[in-house]
C-alpha positions in Angstrom: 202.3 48.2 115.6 201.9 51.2 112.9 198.9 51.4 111.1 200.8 50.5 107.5 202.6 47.6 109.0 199.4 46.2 110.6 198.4 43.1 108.5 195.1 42.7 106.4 192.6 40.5 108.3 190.2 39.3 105.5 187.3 38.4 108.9 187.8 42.0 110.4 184.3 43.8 110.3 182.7 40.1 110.1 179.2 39.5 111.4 178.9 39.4 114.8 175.2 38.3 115.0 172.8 35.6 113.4 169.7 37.2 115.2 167.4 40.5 114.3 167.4 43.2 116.5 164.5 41.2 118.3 166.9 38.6 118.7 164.5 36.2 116.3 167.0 33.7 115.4 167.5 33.8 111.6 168.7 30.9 109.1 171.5 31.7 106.1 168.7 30.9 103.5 164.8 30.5 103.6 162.9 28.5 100.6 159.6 27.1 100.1 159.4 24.8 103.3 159.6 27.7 105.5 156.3 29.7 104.2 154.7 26.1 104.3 150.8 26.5 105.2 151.1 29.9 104.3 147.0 30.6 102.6 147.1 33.7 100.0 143.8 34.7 100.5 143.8 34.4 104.3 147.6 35.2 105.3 148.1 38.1 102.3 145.6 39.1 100.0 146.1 41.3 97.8 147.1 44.6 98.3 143.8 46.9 99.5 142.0 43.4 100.4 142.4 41.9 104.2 143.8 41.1 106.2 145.9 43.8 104.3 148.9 42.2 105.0 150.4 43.6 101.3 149.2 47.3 102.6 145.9 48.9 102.4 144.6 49.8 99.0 145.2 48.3 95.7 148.1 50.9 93.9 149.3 51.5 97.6 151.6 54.8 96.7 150.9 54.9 92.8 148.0 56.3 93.9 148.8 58.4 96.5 152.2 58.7 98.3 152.5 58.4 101.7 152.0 61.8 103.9 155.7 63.3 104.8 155.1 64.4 108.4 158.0 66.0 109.9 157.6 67.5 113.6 158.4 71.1 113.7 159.0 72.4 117.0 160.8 75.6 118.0 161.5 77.7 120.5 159.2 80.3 119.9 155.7 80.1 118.1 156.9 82.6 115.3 160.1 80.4 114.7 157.7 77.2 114.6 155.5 79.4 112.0 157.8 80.5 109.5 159.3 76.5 109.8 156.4 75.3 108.7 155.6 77.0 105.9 158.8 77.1 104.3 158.8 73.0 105.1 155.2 73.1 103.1 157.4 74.6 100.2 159.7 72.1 100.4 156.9 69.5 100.1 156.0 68.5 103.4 152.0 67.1 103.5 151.9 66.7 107.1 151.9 69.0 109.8 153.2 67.5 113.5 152.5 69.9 116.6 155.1 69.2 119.3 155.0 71.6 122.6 158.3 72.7 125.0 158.4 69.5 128.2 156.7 72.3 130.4 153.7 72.7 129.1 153.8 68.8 128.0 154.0 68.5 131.7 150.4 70.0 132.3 152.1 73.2 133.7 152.6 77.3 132.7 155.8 78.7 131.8 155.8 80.6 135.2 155.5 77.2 137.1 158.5 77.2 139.5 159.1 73.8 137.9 159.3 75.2 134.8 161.5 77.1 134.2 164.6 75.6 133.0 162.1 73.3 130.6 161.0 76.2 128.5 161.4 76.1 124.9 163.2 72.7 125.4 161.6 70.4 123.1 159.8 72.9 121.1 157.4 76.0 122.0 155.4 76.6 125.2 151.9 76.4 123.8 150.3 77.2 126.8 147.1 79.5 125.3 145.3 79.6 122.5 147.1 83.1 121.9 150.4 80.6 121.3 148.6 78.7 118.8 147.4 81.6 116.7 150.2 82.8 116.2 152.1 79.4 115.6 149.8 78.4 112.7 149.3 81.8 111.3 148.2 81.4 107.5 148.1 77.8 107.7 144.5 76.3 106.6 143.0 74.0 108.8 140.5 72.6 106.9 141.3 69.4 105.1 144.6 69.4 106.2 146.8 66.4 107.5 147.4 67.6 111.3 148.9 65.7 113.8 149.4 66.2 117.5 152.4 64.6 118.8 152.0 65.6 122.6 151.9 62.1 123.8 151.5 62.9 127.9 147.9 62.7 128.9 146.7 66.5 128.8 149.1 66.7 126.1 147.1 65.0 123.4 143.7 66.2 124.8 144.5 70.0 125.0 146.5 69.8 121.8 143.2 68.7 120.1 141.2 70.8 122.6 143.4 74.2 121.2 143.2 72.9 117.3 139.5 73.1 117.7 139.2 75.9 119.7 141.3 77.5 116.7 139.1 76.3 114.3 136.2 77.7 115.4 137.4 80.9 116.1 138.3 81.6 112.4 134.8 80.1 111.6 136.2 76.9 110.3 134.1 73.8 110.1 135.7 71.7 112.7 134.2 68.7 110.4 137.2 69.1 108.2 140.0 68.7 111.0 141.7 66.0 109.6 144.5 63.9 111.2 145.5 62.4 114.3 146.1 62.4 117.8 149.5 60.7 119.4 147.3 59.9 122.5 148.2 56.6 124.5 147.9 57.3 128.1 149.1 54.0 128.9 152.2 53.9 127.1 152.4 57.9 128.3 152.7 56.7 132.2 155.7 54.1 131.3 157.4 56.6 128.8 156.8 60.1 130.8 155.6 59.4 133.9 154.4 63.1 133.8 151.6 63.6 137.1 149.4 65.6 135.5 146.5 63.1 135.3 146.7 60.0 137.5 145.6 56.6 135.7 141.5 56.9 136.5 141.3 60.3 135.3 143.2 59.6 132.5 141.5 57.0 131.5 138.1 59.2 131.7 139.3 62.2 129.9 140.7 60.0 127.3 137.2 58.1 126.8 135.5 61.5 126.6 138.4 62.4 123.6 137.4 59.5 121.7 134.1 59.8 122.1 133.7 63.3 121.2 135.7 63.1 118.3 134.0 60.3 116.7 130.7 62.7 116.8 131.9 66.2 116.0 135.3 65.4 114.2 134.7 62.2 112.5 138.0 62.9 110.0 140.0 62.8 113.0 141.5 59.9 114.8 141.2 60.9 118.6 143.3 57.9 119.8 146.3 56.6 118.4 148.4 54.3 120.3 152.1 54.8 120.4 154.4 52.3 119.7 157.2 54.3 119.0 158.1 55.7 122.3 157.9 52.5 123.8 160.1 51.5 121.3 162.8 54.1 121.8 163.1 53.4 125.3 164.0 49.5 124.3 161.4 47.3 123.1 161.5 44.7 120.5 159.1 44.2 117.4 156.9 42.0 118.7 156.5 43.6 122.4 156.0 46.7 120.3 153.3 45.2 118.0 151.3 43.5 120.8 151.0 46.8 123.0 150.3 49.4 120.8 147.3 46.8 119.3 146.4 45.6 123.2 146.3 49.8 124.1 143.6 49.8 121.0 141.8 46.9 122.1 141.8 48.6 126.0 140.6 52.0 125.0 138.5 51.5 122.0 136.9 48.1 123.6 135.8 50.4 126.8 134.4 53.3 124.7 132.7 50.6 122.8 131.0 49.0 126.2 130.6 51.9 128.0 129.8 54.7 125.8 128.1 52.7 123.7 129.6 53.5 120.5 130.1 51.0 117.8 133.3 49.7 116.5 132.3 50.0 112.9 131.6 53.4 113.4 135.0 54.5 114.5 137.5 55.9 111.8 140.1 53.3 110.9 142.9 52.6 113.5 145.9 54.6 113.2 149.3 53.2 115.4 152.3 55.0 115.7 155.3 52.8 114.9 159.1 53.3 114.7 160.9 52.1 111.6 164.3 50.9 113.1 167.6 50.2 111.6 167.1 46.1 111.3 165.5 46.4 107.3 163.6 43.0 107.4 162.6 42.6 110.5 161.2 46.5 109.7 159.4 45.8 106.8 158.2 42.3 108.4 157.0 44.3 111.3 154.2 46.9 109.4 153.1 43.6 107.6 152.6 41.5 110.5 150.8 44.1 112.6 148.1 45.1 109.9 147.6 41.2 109.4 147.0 41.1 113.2 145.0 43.7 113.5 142.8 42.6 111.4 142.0 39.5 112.9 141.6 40.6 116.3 139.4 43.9 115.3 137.1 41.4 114.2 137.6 38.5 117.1 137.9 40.9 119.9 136.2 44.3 118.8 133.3 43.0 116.2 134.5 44.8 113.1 132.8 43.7 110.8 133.8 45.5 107.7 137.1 45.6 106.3 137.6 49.4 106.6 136.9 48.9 110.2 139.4 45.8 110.0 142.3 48.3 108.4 144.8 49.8 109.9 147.4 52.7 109.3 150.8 53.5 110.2 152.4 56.6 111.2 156.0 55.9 111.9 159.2 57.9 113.1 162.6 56.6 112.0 164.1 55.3 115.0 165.2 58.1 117.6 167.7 56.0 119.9 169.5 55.3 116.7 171.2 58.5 115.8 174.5 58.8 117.4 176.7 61.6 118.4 179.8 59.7 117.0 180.5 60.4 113.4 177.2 61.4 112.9 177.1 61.9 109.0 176.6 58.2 109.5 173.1 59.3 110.8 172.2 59.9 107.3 172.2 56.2 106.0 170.5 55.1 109.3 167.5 57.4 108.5 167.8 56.5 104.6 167.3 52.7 105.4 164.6 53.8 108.0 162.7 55.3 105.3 163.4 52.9 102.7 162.1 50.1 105.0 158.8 52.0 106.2 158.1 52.8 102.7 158.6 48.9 101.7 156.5 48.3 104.9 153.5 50.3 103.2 152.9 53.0 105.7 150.9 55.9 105.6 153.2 58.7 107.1 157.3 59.1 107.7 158.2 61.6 110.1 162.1 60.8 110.0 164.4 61.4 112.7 166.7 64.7 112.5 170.5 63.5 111.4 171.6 66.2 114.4 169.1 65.3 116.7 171.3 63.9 119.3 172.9 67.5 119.6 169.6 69.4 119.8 166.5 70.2 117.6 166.4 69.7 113.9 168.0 72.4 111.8 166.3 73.3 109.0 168.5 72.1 106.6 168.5 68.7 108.6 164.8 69.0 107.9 164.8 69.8 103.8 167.4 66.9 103.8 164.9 64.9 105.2 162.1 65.7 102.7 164.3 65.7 99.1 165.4 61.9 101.2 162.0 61.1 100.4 161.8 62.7 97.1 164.6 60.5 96.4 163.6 57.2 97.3 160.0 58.0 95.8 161.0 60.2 92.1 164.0 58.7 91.7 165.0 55.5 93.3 161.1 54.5 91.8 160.6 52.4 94.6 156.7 53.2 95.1 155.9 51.9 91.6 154.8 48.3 92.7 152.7 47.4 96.4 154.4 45.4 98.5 157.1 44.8 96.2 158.5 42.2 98.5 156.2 40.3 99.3 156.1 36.8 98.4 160.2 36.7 99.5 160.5 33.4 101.5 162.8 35.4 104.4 159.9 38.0 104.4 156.4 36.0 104.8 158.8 33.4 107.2 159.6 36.4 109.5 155.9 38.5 108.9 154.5 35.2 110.7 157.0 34.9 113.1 156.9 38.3 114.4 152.9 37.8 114.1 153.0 35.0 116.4 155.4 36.4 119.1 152.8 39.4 119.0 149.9 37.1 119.6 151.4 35.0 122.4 151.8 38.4 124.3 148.4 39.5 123.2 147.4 36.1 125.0 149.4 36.7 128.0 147.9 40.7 128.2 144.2 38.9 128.3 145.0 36.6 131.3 146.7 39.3 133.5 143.3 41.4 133.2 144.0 43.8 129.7 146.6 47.0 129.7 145.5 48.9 132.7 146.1 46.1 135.1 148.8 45.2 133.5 150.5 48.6 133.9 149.0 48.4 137.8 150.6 45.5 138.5 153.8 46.7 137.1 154.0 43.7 134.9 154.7 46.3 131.3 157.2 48.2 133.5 159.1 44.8 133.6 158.5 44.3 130.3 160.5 47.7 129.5 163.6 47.1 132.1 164.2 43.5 131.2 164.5 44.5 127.8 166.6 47.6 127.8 169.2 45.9 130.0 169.7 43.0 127.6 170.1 45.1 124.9 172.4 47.7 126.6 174.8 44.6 127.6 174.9 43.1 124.1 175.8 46.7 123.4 178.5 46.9 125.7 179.7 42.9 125.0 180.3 44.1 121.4 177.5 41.4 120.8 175.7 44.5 119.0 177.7 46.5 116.8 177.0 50.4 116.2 179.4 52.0 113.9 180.9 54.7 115.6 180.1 54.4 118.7 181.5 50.7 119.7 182.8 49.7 116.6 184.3 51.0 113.2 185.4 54.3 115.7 187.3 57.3 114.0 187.7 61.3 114.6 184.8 62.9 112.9 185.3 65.2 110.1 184.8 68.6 109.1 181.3 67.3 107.8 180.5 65.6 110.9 181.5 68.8 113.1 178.8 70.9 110.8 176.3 68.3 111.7 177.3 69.2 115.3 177.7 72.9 114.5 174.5 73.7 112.7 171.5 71.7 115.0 169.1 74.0 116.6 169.8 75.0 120.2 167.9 75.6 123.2 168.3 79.6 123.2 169.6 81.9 126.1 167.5 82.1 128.9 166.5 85.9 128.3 164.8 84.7 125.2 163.5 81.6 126.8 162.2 83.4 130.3 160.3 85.6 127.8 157.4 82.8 127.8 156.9 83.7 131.8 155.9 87.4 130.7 154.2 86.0 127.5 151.8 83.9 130.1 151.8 86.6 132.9 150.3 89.7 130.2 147.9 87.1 129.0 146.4 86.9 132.4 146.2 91.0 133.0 144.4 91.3 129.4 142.1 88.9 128.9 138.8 89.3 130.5 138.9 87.5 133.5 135.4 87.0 134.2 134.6 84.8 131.1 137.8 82.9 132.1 136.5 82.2 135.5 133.0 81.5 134.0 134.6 78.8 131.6 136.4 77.2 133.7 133.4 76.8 136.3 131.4 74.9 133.4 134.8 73.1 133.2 134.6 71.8 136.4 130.8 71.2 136.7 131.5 69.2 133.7 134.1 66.9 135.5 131.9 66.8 138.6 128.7 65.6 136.9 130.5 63.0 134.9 129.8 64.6 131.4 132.2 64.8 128.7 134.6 67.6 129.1 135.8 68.4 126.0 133.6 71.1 124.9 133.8 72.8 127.9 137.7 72.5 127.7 137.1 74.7 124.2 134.7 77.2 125.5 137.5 77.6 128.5 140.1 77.8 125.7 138.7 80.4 123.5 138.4 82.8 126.8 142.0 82.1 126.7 142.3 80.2 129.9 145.9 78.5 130.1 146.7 74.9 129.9 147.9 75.2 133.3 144.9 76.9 134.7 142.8 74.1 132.9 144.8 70.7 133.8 144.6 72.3 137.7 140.6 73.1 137.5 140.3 69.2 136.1 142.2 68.1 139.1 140.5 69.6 141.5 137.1 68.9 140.3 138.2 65.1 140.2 139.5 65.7 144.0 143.3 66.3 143.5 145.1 68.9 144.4 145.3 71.7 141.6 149.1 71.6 141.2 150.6 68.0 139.8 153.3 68.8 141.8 152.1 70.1 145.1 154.3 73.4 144.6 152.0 75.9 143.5 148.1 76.9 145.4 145.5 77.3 143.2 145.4 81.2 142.1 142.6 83.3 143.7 140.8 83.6 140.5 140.0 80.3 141.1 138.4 79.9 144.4 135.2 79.8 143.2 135.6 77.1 140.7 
């Protein structure tokens, strides 16, 4: 049949769901006798009171807006340098450091592993040469940082080389303020990266936490990351429960074995993803701040309520952008936003509209910010906190997704807490069973994304400049430039402090003490990451190489 002569079906595009995108079964209409029980004071509060429900202080964003947090990530540190200071112009308050997958994989650019992962994924920041020039001009002090390298020696060296930094300008490294995507748990699932097996992990990320709590006490050393997890195809409540049981793992075992108290910890931070389901979004930041708060002070002793708060960091939903039509990308990431912000969250790093098709342009990125600028200056929607709140459908599905999250939370204790739990393979099944019953409502038609299994068309000539205009990986010339970068470094640098520092670096594994300040001594002789990660192995009895390919360089005998 033509397309004039076809008929007009009044039920074509109808719903083809009664369920959230965490398949919570939901009703056509909610009223009083579904928030029945429901306390003020001890399910809500009001906003800025627990269990912060409402969001954390009293104006939420009259006061202060939340921090716009983009990740800027080229190829090359100069690239990432002049992004981020023309995104500072454009009003971005948030600065994400995101490395190439080489040198998030614990290894050099000259790695025989490497070398088609350079500059993919960002900049090979492998020296403390790499990071000077990447945040040339960029104060450190009293600035909102953020380390995004979510392996394991990903979020401790990234911390390791913003300190390092620090100090070698003369800052006070007091003043580093922000936060640190580190989760190793959620890391093995997500990356699987070798670099540091589960028990050293677990030890390197204990001394993290428990240096930063005395030396950079502005700085949150351990944030669990929920939104990875989520991207590779959990629901809302799986996604609540092990971001929170990853806090009560690590925190409750610095707690108990290094001895630091819980109310002397900064307030948690979790990284979340806003997804493309509005209420079950905005339901989701409530409930998990409403949870936290009740197990930080059943579980962890928190005894105040700052130590009872926590924050959210979110990234607009990553497996949602689609390489069909994708101007549609742009309303996914504006409902993203709008959802976080009604949420209350503390930072928005949204997606890139073209980041299917590479890394964010630039003009992807200044989209991304006036979005914001939108939605805050001119959509107004900051003026009142929690603005929904108090919506029958809304407190119905904050408790619901609450107690989901808490029967898990349950189920976590009996099997033995997070690490066994990721031991035992029990959270890897947690991940597969999930992903394949969303891919097959996908493929049933039982999920509809426009574009892609649904509502299909050609894409336009806007569409095609998405495609056109996203960054790209550059030629390999450019890219195989990182091997001399890291080769030079080697021949100019003084090679006896290097070896020096990074025998303190492994008499500091081998005696059990903390690591990380011999990890920034090592750093500011300009050892590599690579040279590092393989001096921590061996000290720890591994092998220096993560993947048994390279020997450990002469310079190195000794250590």
């Amino acid at each position: 049949m033509e397309p004039d002569t076809v008929p007009y079906d009044r039920h074509f595009g109808r719903l083809v769901r009664d369920k959230t995108q965490s398949n919570i079964p939901v009703k056509a209409v909610y009223g009083p006798a579904d928030v029945d029980g429901l306390d003020y004071p001890r399910d809500l509060g009001n906003p800025g009171e627990p269990p912060f429900t409402r969001g954390l202080y009293p104006e939420m964003y009259r006061r202060n807006l939340w921090l716009k947090s983009l990740i800027v990530c080229y190829a090359t540190p100069e690239e990432t340098n002049r992004a981020f200071k023309k995104y500072i112009a454009a009003g971005q308050t948030g600065l994400r450091v995101l490395t190439d997958t080489s040198t998030l994989s614990g290894v050099d650019p000259d790695h025989p592993l490497a070398r088609y992962d350079i500059m993919c994924n960002g900049s090979p920041t492998f020296a403390l040469s790499e990071y000077e020039t990447m945040l040339d001009g960029i104060a450190l002090e009293d600035v909102d940082l953020e380390s995004a390298n979510s392996t394991p020696s990903g979020s401790f060296f990234t911390y390791v080389f913003l300190v390092a930094l620090m100090e070698k300008r003369g800052a006070d490294i007091a003043k580093l303020r922000g936060t640190n995507i580190n989760d190793p748990i959620h890391a093995f699932i997500v990356y699987g990266t070798p670099e540091f097996p589960p028990a050293l992990s677990r030890r390197v990320n204990l001394d993290l936490i428990e240096f930063g709590i005395r030396h950079t006490p502005r700085w949150h050393p351990c944030t669990p990351c929920g939104y990875d997890m989520r991207d590779a195809g959990l629901t809302s409540p799986q996604e609540m429960a092990f971001v929170i049981a990853n806090a009560l793992q690590y925190y409750g075992d610095a707690a108990r074995e290094r001895g630091l108290p819980f109310d002397g910890f900064r307030p948690m931070v979790f990284s979340m993803s806003s997804e493309s389901d509005f209420f079950e979004t905005i339901a989701k930041f409530r409930a998990t701040r409403r949870l936290w708060a009740r197990v930080a002070r059943e579980r962890l002793g928190a005894s105040t309520p700052r130590s009872m708060s926590c924050r959210i960091g979110i990234r607009t939903a990553g497996n949602s952008i689609y390489p069909q039509k994708p101007l549609n990308n742009t309303a996914r990431i504006t409902l993203q936003v709008l959802a976080a912000v009604l949420g209350g969250v503390q930072a928005i790093d949204p997606s890139g509209i073209d980041e299917t098709f590479g890394l964010p342009s630039e003009e992807s990125r200044i989209f991304e910010l006036d979005l914001q600028h939108i939605i805050a200056h001119e959509g107004n929607v900051p003026l009142a906190a929690d603005p929904l709140g108090g919506s029958y459908y809304v407190e119905w599905l904050t408790t619901r997704l609450e107690t989901e999250a808490t029967r898990l939370l349950e189920e976590i204790d009996r099997l033995g807490g997070m690490w066994k739990c990721l031991e035992s393979g029990w959270l890897r099944q947690q991940f597969d069973r999930t992903t394949t019953e969303v891919q097959g409502e996908i493929n049933e038609g039982k999920r509809l994304i426009v574009g892609a299994n649904s509502f299909r068309g050609p894409d336009g000539a806007i569409s095609r400049a998405i495609v056109d205009g996203a960054y790209k990986v550059p030629s390999d010339d450019k890219r195989f430039g990182a091997i001399d970068r890291v080769r030079t470094l080697r021949e100019t640098r003084d090679g006896d402090a290097v070896r020096g520092r990074l025998r303190e670096l492994a008499d500091a594994v081998r005696e059990q003490r903390n690591v990380v300040r011999a990890a920034i001594e090592a750093t500011k002789a300009y050892a590599t990451l690579g040279e590092m990660v393989g001096t921590i192995r061996m000290a720890h009895g591994l092998c220096f190489d993560p993947y048994e390919r390279i020997t450990a360089p002469d310079y190195l005998a000794l250590v």
